[in-house]
VEXKOLVO-24222 format. One record per residue (C-alpha): residue in three letters; x, y, z. Coordinates in steps of 0.2 Angstrom, whole numbers, padded with zeros to 4 digits, always signed. Layout:
BEGIN
ALAXYZ/...
***
This chain:
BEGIN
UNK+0426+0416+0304/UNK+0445+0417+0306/UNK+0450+0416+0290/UNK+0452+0434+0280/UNK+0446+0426+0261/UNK+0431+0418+0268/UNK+0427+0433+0276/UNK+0427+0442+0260/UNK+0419+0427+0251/UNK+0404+0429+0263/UNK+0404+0448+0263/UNK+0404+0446+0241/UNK+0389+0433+0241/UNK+0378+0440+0253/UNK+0370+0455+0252/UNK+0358+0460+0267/UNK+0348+0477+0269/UNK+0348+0475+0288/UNK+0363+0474+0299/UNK+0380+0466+0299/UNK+0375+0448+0298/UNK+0393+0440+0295/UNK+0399+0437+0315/UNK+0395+0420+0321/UNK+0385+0425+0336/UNK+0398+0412+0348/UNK+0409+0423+0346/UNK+0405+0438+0353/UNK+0398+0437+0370/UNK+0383+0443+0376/UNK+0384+0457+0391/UNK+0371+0469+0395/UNK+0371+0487+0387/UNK+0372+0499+0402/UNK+0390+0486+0406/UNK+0396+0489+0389/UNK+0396+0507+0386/UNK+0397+0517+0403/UNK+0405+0516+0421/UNK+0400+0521+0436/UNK+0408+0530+0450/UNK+0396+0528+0465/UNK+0399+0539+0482/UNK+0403+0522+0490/UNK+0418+0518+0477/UNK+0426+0534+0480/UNK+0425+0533+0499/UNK+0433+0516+0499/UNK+0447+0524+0489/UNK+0448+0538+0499/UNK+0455+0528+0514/UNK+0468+0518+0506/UNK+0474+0534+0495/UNK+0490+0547+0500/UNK+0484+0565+0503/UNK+0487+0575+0488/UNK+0497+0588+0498/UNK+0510+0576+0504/UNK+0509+0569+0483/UNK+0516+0584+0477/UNK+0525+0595+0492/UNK+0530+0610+0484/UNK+0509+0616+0484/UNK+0508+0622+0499/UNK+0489+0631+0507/UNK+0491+0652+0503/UNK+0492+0658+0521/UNK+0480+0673+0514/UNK+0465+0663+0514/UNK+0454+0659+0527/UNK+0447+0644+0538/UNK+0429+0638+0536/UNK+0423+0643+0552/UNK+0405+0640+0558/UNK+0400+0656+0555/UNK+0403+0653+0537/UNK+0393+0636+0538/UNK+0379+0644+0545/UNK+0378+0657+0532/UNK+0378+0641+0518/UNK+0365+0633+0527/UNK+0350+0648+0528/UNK+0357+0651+0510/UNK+0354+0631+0503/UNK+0337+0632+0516/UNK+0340+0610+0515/UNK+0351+0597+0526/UNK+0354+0588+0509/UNK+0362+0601+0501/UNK+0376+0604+0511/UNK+0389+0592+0519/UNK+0397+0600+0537/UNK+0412+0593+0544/UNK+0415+0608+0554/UNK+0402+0608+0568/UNK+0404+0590+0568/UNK+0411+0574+0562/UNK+0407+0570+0545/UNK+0423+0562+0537/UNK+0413+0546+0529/UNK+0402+0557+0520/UNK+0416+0569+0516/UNK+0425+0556+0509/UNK+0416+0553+0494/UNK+0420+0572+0487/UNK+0440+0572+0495/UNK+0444+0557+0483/UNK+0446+0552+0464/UNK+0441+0538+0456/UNK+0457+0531+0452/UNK+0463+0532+0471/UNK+0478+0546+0467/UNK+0473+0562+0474/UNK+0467+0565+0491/UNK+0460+0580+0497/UNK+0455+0587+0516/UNK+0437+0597+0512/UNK+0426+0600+0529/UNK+0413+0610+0518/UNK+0403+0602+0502/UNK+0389+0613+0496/UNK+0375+0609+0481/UNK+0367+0620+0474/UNK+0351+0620+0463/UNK+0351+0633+0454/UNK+0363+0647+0447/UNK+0358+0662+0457/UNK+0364+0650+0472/UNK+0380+0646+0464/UNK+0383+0668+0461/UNK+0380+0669+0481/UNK+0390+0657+0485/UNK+0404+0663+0476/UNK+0401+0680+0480/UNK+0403+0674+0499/UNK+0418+0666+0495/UNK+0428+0681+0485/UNK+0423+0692+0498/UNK+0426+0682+0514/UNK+0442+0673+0505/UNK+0436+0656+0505/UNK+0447+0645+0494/UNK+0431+0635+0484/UNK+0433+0618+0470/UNK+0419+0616+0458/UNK+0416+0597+0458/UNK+0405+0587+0444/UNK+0406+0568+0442/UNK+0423+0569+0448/UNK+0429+0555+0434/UNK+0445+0567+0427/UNK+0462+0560+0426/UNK+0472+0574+0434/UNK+0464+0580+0450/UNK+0456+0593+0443/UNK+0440+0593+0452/UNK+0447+0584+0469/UNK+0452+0600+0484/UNK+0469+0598+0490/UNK+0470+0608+0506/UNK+0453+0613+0513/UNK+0445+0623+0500/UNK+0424+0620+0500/UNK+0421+0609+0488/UNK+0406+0617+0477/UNK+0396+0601+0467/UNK+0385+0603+0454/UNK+0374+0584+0455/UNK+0360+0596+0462/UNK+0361+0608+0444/UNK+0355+0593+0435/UNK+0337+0599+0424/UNK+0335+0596+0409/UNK+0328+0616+0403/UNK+0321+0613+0384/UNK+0325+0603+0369/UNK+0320+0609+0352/UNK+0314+0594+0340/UNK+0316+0603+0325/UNK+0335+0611+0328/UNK+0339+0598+0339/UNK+0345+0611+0353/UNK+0347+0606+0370/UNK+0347+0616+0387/UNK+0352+0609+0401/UNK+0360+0612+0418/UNK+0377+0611+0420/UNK+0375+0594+0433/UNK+0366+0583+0420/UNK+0373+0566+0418/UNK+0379+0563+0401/UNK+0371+0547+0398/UNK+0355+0557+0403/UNK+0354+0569+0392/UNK+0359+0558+0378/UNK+0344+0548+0383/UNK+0333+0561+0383/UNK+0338+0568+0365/UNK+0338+0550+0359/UNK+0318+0550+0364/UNK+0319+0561+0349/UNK+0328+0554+0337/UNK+0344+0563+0342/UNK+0359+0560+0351/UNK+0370+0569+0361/UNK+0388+0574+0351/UNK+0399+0566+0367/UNK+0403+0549+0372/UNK+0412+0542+0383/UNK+0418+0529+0394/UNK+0410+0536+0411/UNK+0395+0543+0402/UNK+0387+0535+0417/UNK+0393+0548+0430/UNK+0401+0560+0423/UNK+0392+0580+0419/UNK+0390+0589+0406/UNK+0397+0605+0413/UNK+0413+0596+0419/UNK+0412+0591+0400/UNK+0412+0606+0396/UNK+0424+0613+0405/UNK+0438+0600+0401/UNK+0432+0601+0383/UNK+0431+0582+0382/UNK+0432+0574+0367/UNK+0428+0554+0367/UNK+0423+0542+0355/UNK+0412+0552+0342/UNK+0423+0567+0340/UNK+0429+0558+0323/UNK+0410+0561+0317/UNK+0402+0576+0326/UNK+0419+0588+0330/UNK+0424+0595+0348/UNK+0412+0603+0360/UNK+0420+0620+0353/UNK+0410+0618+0337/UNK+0397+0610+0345/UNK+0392+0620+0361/UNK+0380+0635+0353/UNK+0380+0646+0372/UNK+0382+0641+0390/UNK+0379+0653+0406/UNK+0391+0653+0421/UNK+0395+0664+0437/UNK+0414+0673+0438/UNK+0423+0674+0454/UNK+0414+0689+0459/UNK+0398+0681+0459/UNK+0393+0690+0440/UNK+0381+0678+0431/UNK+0385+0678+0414/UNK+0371+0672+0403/UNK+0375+0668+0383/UNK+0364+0656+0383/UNK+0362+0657+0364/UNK+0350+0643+0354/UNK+0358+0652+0336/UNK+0372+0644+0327/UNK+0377+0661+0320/UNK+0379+0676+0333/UNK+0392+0688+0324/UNK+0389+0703+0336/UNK+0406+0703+0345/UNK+0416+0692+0356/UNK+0413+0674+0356/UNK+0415+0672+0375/UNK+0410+0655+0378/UNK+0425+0648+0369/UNK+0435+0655+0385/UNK+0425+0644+0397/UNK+0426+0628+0386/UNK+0442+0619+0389/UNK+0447+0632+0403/UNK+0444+0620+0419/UNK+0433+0630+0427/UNK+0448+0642+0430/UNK+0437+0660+0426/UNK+0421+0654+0431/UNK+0409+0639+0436/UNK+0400+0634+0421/UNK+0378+0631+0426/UNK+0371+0632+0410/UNK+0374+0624+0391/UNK+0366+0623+0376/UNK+0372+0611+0363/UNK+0368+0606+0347/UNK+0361+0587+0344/UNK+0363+0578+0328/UNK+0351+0565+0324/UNK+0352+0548+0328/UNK+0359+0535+0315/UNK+0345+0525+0308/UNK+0360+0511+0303/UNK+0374+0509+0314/UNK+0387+0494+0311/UNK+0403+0489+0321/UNK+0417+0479+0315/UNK+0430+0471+0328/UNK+0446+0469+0317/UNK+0466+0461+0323/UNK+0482+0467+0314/UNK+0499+0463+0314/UNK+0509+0480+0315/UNK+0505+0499+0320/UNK+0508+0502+0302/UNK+0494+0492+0296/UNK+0483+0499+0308/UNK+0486+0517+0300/UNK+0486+0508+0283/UNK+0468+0503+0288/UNK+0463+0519+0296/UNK+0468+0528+0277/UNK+0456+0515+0269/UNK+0442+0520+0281/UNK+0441+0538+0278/UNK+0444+0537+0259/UNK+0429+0523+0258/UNK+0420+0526+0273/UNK+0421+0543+0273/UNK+0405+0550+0277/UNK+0397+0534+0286/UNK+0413+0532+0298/UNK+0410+0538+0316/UNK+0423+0529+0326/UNK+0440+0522+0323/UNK+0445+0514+0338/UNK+0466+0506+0343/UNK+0468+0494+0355/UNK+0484+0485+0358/UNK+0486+0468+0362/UNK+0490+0468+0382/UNK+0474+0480+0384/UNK+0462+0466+0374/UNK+0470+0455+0386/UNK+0469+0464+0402/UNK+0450+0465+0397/UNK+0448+0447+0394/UNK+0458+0442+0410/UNK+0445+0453+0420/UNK+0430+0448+0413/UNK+0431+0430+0406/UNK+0423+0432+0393/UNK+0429+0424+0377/UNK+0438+0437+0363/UNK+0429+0441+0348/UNK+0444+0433+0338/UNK+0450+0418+0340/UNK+0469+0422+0336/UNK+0479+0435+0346/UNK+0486+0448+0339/UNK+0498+0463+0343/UNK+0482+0477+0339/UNK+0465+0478+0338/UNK+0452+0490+0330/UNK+0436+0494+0332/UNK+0427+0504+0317/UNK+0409+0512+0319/UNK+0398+0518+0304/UNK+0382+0526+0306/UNK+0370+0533+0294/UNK+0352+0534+0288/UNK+0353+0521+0274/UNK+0357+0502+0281/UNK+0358+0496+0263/UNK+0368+0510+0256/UNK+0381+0508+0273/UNK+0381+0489+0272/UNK+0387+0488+0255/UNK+0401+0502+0259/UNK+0407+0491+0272/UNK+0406+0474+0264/UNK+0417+0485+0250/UNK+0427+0490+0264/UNK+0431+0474+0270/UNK+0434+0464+0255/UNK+0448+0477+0252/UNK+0458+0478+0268/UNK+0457+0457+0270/UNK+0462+0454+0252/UNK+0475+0465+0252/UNK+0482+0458+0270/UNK+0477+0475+0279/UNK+0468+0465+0290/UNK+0472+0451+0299/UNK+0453+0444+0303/UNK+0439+0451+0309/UNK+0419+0449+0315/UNK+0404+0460+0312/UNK+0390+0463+0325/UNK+0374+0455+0320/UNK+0364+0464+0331/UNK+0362+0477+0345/UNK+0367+0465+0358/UNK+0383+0460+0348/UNK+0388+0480+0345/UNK+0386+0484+0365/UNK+0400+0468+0366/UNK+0412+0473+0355/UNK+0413+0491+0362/UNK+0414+0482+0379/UNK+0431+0479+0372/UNK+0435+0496+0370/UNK+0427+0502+0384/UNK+0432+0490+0398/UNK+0449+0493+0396/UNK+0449+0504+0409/UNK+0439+0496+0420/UNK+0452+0481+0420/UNK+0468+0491+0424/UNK+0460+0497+0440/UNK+0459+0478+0445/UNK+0477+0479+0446/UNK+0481+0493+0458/UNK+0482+0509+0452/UNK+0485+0518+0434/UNK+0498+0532+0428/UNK+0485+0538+0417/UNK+0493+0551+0402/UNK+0480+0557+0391/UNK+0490+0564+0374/UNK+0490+0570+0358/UNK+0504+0565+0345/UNK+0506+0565+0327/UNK+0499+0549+0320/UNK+0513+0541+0314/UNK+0519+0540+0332/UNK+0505+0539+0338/UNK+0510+0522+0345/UNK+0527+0524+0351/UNK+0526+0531+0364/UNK+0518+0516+0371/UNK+0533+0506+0365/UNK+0547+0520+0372/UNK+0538+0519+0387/UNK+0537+0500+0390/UNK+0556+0501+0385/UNK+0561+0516+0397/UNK+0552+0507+0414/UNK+0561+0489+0408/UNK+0578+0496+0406/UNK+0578+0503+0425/UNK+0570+0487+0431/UNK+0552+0492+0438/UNK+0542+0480+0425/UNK+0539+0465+0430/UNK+0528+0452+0436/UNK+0531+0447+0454/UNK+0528+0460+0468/UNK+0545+0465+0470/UNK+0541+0475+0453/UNK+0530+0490+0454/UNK+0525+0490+0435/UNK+0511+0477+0430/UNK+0512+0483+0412/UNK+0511+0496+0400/UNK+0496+0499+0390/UNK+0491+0510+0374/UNK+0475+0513+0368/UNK+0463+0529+0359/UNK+0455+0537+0345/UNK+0465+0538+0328/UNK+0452+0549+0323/UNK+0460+0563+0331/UNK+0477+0558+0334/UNK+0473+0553+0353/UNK+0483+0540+0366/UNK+0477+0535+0381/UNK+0496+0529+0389/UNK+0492+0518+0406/UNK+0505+0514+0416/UNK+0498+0499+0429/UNK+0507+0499+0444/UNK+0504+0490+0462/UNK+0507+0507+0468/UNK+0510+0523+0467/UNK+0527+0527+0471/UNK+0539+0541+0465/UNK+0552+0529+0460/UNK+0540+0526+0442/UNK+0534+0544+0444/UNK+0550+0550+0440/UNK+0555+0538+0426/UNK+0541+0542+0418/UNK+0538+0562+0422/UNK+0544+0575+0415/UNK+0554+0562+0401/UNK+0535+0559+0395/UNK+0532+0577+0391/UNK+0548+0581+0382/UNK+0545+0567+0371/UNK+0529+0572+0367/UNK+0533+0591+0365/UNK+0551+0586+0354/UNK+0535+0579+0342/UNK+0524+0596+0345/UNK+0511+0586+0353/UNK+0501+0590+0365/UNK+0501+0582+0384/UNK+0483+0584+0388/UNK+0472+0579+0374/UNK+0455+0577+0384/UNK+0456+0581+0402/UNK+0465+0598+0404/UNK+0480+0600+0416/UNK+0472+0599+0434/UNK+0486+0595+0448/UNK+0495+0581+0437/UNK+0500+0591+0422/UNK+0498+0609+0427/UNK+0516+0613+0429/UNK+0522+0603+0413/UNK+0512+0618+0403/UNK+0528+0624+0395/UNK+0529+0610+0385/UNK+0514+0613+0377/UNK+0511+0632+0375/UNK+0524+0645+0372/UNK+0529+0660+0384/UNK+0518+0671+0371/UNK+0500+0659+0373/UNK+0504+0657+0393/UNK+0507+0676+0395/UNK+0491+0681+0385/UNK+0481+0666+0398/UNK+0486+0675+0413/UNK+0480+0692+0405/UNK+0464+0685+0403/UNK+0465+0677+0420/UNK+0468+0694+0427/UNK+0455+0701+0418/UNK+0439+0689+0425/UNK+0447+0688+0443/UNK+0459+0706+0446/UNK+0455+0700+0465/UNK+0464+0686+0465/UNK+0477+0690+0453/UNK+0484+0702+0469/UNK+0487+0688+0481/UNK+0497+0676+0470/UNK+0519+0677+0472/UNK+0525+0661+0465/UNK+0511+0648+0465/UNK+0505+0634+0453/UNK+0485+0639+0452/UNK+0472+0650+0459/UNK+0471+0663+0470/UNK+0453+0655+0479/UNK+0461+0637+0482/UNK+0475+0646+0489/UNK+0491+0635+0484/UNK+0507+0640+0482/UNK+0521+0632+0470/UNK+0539+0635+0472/UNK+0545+0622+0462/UNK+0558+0628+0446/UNK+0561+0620+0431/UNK+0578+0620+0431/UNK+0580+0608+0418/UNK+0570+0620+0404/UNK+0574+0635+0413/UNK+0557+0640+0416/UNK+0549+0648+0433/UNK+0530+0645+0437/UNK+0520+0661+0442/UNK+0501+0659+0440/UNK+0486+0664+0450/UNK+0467+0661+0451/UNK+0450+0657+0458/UNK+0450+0639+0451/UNK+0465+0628+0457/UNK+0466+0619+0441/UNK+0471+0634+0434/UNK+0487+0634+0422/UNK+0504+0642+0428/UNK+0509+0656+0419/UNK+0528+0651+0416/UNK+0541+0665+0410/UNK+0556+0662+0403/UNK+0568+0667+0419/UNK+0589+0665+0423/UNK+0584+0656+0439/UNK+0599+0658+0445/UNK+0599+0677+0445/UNK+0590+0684+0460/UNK+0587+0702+0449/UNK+0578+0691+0437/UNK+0567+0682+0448/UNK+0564+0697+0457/UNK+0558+0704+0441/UNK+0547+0688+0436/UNK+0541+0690+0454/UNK+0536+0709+0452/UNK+0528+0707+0435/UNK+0515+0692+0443/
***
C-alpha cells in the first residue's frame, strides 16, 4: 500500500469494528513482543563494558575525591554485613578480590562512565536503607543510590570509591487498589513489572519506556522520566499521589499518601521527584494507574519535511485529540540504522527523510477506528503524508514500535553514543539535529572510514512534549568531538530557552551546564533547600560540582559565561549551585567562596 490515494480509498470503503486492518501483513515484520518494546541491561552487559570503558575520574579531571571523607575500611564492611544478615546482599572488594562482580555496578550501559566502588550494598527494606545512611553521615562515607543503572548521564555510576547503595533487593510490590487503581510498590520494582501486574487489572502503569525491561521505578522517580505516554497520562509530577524516602541523616520520611487531594501543607514529594536522589533515597511510591485501553491502534507514517511532520502532529491533536497517546519522530538515518541492525524489512517501501509513529488508545474500537480512518484520509489527501501502514494486529503494533524502540539499541552496534536528552520549542525541535550534523562536518570528524570518529548524527523523540533525543555515533569517545559539541550544544539550546535535560536529570554529564538552564535566582533557592535536608554536608563543600557524601570537588570556571560552580551534597548527581562571580577578582571569589 504505498500509494497515499489508495490508502484513502481503502480507509473510505471499508469500515471495521476491530483493529487497523489496512497493513498488508508482508510488510511489517514479525518480532517478538518482549524484543519490540523493552531492553535489557544484564550484570553481564555492563561488566563487559566496564573493561573496555575510561574511568570516569580521568573523563572529567577537574572532580577530584573530597579529602574529608573516608576509606571503606573493613571495619565498616563488617558492620554492613551483621546489618544485611545475608552474603547476597552485599558485594566486598575490600577484604578481597571481587573486581568481576564489582564491575557490573562501577559501569553504565553505554560504556562512558567508570567508576572504582569496593563496597555494593542491597537492601530489602527501608528501615535498612535509614541505617545504612545513618552509618554513612556519621562515619563520612561517600555512598551512590544505584537502580537499573540505564540513565544517560552517570547519574547512578560512583566516580571515585563511594559505596554504591542498589535498590534491585527493594523490589515488592505493597498493594494495588482495583477500584482507584493506586499502586504501592518498592522503590526497586522493574518497570515492566509493575506495569504487568496493574495490567492483571485492567490498568496500566502511566510510564513507558524503552528500557522498561530493567530500569526502577524509584530511579523513575527520581529522574522524573517521561517517555512514550507522557503525551496521554502527564509527568510523574501529576501522577505520583506520595512516595516515602530516607534523608541523609538516616530520617525516614513516610507520605505515603493513596488521596489525590491532600491540601494540609507542603506538597513534599515534589522535591524528591526529579531531584536525583540529591536530598534523599527514594524506597516507597505510590502512583496512580489509569485503565488499560480496550482499543489501541498504531500507524507507521513517512514524510518529506520536518514541517509536514508538525503539520501532521496539529492534525493529530485537533482530530485525535482525546484517543491520541503517542506521537512519535524518527528521522531517516535512525529508521535506517534500525533496519541495518536488524534486517528486517521497513514497514514502507520508499525511504524517506522522517518517519512517525502515532498511537491511539481508547475504550471504543469502532468509535477510534472511524477517527483514524478520518484522520488518515486527511493528512494523505492533503499531501501531509507521504504513505503509510496500519497494524492489523497485536503482533504488527509490537513491530512497528520496534522501529521506535530499536533505535537505540542500533547505535550501540556502532561504538559508542553522545547521547543529549533535550527540550526545545517545537518548531525547532529538529534543528538542532541538523546544526549538529553541520557543526561536526565542517571541522571534519564525520565520516565514514575509521579515520573519522563520527558514524553519524541521529535525531529522534516525542513531539508530544517538545522532546529530542540528539545521538551522536562515534567509534570512540574522544575529547576532540566532546568539545565540538559541548558547551556549543547548551548555548544553542538555552539562546531558544530550552531546556538541556528533558528526561534524565544532570548526573555527571550536564551538572555543570546547569546555568544554561536555570537562573542564579532558581540555583540559589536549590541549594537553600539542599542545605536545609543535609546542613551536615553543606559544611564540607568549597568549590565542588555535587555532594558533600560522594565527596568530589569541581574547580573548573566558566569563563566563557562568567559563572563559578559552588554546590554541595549527599548525592553526587546533585546540581551546582552557580553564582554570577568576576572570576578574575580574587575578593569576589573569595566572597562566592565564604557564602558556600
Amino acid at each position: 500500500m504505498s500509494a497515499p490515494r489508495s490508502v484513502a480509498t481503502a480507509l473510505r470503503r471499508t469500515r471495521l469494528s476491530s483493529r487497523c486492518r489496512f497493513a498488508p501483513q508482508t510488510l511489517i515484520a514479525p518480532i517478538s513482543v518482549n524484543a519490540a518494546r523493552s531492553f535489557s541491561i544484564t550484570a553481564n552487559n555492563r561488566a563487559d563494558a566496564s573493561r573496555k570503558i575510561k574511568l570516569t575520574a580521568a573523563s572529567y579531571p577537574q572532580l577530584k575525591r573530597n579529602p574529608n571523607f573516608a576509606e571503606v575500611t573493613k571495619e565498616h564492611v563488617q558492620y554492613f554485613k551483621e546489618l544485611l544478615g545475608t552474603d547476597s546482599a552485599l558485594i566486598d572488594g575490600v577484604n578481597s578480590d571481587a573486581t568481576d562482580d564489582l564491575a557490573a555496578f562501577n559501569s553504565d550501559w553505554m560504556r562512558k562512565y567508570g567508576g572504582q566502588t569496593r563496597l555494593v550494598l542491597k537492601p530489602q527494606t527501608t528501615e535498612e536503607v535509614s541505617k545504612i545512611l545513618k552509618y554513612c553521615n556519621e562515619n563520612r562515607l561517600a555512598v551512590v543510590p544505584q537502580g537499573g543503572n540505564t540513565g544517560l548521564v552517570g547519574g547512578s555510576v560512583p566516580v571515585f570509591d563511594e559505596i554504591v547503595i542498589n535498590t534491585a533487593r527493594l523490589n515488592k510490590i505493597r498493594s494495588f487498589d482495583e477500584e482507584s487503581g493506586v499502586l504501592v510498590a518498592d522503590a526497586g520494582v522493574i518497570l515492566e513489572v509493575a506495569d504487568a501486574h496493574v495490567g492483571e487489572k485492567g490498568y496500566l502503569f502511566p510510564l513507558d519506556l524503552g528500557a522498561k525491561g530493567s530500569c526502577h521505578i524509584g530511579g523513575n522517580v527520581a529522574t522524573n522520566a517521561g517517555g512514550l505516554r507522557l503525551l496521554r497520562y502527564g509527568s510523574l509530577h501529576g501522577n505520583v499521589l506520595g512516595l516515602e524516602a530516607v534523608l541523609p541523616d538516616g530520617t525516614i520520611i513516610d507520605s505515603l499518601s493513596t488521596l489525590r487531594k491532600n491540601n494540609t501543607g507542603y506538597d513534599f514529594k515534589q522535591l524528591f521527584i526529579g531531584a536525583e536522589g540529591t536530598i534523599g533515597i527514594v524506597t516507597g511510591v505510590s502512583i496512580l494507574c489509569p485503565t488499560r485501553a480496550k482499543a489501541v491502534n498504531v500507524a507507521y507514517f513517512g514524510l518529506e519535511s520536518f514541517d509536514q511532520v508538525r503539520k501532521a502532529f496539529r492534525e493529530a491533536k485537533g482530530q485525535l485529540s482525546e484517543i491520541l497517546s503517542a506521537f512519535e519522530l524518527m528521522d531517516g538515518r535512525s529508521q535506517a540504522l534500525v533496519k541495518e541492525s536488524t534486517g528486517n524489512k521497513p514497514p514502507l517501501e520508499g525511504e524517506y527523510p522522517f518517519y512517525c509513529l502515532i498511537e491511539t488508545s481508547g475504550s471504543n474500537a469502532e468509535h477510534d477506528t472511524a477517527k483514524l480512518e478520518t484522520f488518515l484520509e486527511h493528512v494523505l489527501g492533503e499531501g501531509i503524508v507521504a504513505d503509510g501502514v496500519l497494524a492489523q494486529d497485536e503482533t504488527q503494533i509490537q513491530s512497528l514500535w520496534r522501529w521506535r524502540e530499536g533505535i537505540t539499541e542500533s547505535l550501540s552496534h556502532l561504538g559508542g553514543t553522545y547521547k543529549y536528552d533535550v527540550s526545545i520549542p517545537l518548531p525547532e525541535l529538529y534543528q538542532l539535529v541538523e546544526d549538529t550534523n553541520t557543526r561536526l562536518t565542517e571541522k571534519g570528524l564525520v565520516g565514514d572510514d575509521d579515520s573519522f570518529p563520527v558514524r553519524a548524527v541521529v535525531g529522534y523523540g516525542h513531539m508530544g512534549d517538545s522532546n529530542l533525543h540528539l545521538n551522536v555515533a562515534v567509534r570512540q569517545y574522544t575529547k576532540e568531538v566532546e568539545q565540538a559539541i559541548e558547551p556549543w550544544v547548551y548555548e544553542w539550546i538555552a539562546k531558544r530557552n530550552g531546556s538541556i535535560s528533558a528526561e534524565h536529570g544532570l548526573g555527571v554529564a550536564k551538572k555543570e551546564f546547569i546555568g544554561y538552564s536555570q537562573n542564579e535566582t532558581n540555583i540559589k533557592l536549590m541549594k537553600q533547600l539542599k542545605n536545609l535536608y543535609d546542613p551536615k554536608m553543606s559544611h564540607t563543600a568549597l568549590i565542588t560540582g555535587a555532594t558533600g557524601l560522594l565527596g568530589r570537588e569541581v574547580t573548573k570556571s566558566f569563563k566563557q559565561a562568567g559563572w563559578l560552580t559552588v554546590g554541595q551534597g549527599f548525592n553526587r548527581a546533585a546540581p551546582p549551585t552557580i553564582l554570577k562571580a568576576n572570576l578574575e577578582d580574587p575578593a569576589d571569589v573569595k566572597r562566592i567562596l565564604d557564602e558556600a
